[in-house]
N, C-alpha and C positions, 0 to 999 in steps of 0.2 A: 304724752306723745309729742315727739319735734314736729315744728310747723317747719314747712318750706314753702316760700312763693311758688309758685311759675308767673312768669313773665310773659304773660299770653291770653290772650282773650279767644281762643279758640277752644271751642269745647271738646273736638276731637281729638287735640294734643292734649287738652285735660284730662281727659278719660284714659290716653294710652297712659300719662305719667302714675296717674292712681293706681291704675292697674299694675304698673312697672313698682311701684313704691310699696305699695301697701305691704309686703312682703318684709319688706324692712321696718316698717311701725311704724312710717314716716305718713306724717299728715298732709297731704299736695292741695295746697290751696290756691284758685285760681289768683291772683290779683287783683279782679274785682271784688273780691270777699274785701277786699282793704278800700274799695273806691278807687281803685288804683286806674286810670285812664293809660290808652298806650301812647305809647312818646317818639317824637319823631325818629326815624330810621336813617340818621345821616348816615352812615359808613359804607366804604367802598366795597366791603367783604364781610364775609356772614361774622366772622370772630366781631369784626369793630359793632356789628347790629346788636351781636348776644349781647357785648358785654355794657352796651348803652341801656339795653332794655332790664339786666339783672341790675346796675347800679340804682336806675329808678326806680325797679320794683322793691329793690332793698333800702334804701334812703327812706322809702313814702310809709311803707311796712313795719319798719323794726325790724324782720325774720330773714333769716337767709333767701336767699333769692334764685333759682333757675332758668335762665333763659335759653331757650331754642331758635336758633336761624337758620332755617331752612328753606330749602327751594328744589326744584326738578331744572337740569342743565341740558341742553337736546344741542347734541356735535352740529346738528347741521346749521341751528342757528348761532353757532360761535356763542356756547356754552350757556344763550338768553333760555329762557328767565328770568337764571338765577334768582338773585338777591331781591330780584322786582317779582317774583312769582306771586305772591300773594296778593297783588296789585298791577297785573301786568294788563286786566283788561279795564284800567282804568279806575279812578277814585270811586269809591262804593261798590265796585265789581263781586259780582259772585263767583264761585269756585267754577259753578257753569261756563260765566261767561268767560274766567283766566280761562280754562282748557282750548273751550272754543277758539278763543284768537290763537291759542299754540298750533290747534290741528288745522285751520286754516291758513298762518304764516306757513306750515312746514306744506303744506298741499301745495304751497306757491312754488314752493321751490322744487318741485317734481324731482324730487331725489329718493333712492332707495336705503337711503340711510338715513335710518330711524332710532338710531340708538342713543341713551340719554341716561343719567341716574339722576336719584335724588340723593342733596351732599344733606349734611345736618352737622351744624356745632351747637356745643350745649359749651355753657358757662355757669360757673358753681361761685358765688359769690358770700363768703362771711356775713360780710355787711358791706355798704357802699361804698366805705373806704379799703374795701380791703384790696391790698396791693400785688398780693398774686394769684387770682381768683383758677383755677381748675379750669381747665379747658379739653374737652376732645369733641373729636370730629371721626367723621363715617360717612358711606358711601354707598349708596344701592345701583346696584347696574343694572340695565334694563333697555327697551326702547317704547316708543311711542307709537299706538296703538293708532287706527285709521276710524274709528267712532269708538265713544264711550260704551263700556260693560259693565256693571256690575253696581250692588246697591251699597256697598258697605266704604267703611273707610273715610277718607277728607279729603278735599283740595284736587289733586292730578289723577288720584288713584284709579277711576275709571279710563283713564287711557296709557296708565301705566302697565308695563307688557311684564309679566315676570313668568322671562321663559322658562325656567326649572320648576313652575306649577303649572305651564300648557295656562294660563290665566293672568286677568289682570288685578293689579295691587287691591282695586276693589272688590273681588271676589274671594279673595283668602277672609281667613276667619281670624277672628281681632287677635286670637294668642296666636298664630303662626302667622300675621304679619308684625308684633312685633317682637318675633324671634330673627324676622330676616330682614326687617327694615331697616335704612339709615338710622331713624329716631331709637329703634331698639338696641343698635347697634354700639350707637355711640353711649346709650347709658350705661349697656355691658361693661363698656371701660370707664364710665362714671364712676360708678357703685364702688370696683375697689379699691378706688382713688381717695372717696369720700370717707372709705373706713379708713384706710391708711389713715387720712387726716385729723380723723376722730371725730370730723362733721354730722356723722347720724347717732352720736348719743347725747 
């Protein structure tokens, strides 16, 4: 069975990639299986993150490598988060405390526009030198929610609104949120990218 990294110390995006993968024989191993620590996030934009974090994960590893950069973008606050969502409420912050300073920034601003999605790029990387590593990207649209709902899911997903379920991103059920999520979205067009390339045998 092929191994693949993921690029990611998050359990949640462990789970959805396994799930997403296993179909394909493919082994998804988080990069702590290797030791692998995460590596600074210099880049300005999600591609420059993924493709810093697949190089390290593939360089440290041996195995091909996956990385995910994602974030929730909210109009009102001139598309913040972003890039910094995982960290926006500060160094060691919990997914708690990100949401929280979101639904608080956005109450400042007493605006009725609430609308925001979550982007996602993935990066499919050979090995660390490889020079034109697989790239796509996706997009979930949606708005932001005025308190957290729901038990399920990671990161924003309690105050993510997805209006075509009447519910938030945390309330759907882990296979139909990643049939309509960014993260699921974007592997859709992963996957037959990756066979094209001959990557999963």
């Amino acid at each position: 069975m092929k191994t693949i990294v993921l690029a990611s110390g998050n359990k949640g995006k462990l789970a959805e990639f396994q799930q997403m993968f296993s179909k394909q024989g493919i082994d998804i191993k988080a990069q702590s299986h290797f030791n692998i620590g995460d590596v600074a996030e210099t880049g300005t934009t999600f591609v420059e993150n993924a493709i810093i974090k697949a190089r390290h994960a593939a360089q440290i590893s041996g195995h091909a490598a996956i990385a995910d950069d994602s974030g929730i973008e909210v109009d009102a606050l001139d598309g913040q988060p972003g890039i910094y969502s995982a960290r926006y409420g500060g160094e060691g912050a919990s997914a708690i405390d990100n949401y929280q300073k979101l639904l608080a920034e956005l109450n400042q601003k007493q605006t009725s526009n609430r609308s925001a999605r979550f982007r996602c790029v993935l990066v499919y990387m050979r090995s660390h030198k490889d020079p034109s590593p697989i790239i796509c990207e996706a997009s979930w649209e949606g708005s932001v929610t005025t308190e957290p709902s729901g038990q399920g899911g990671h990161g924003y997903d309690p105050i993510f609104w997805v209006p075509e379920h009447n519910c938030t991103a945390a309330e759907l059920s882990a296979e139909l949120k990643n049939q309509l999520s960014h993260r699921g979205k974007a592997l859709a067009k992963l996957l037959p990218l990756l066979q094209q390339a001959g990557a999963l045998s």
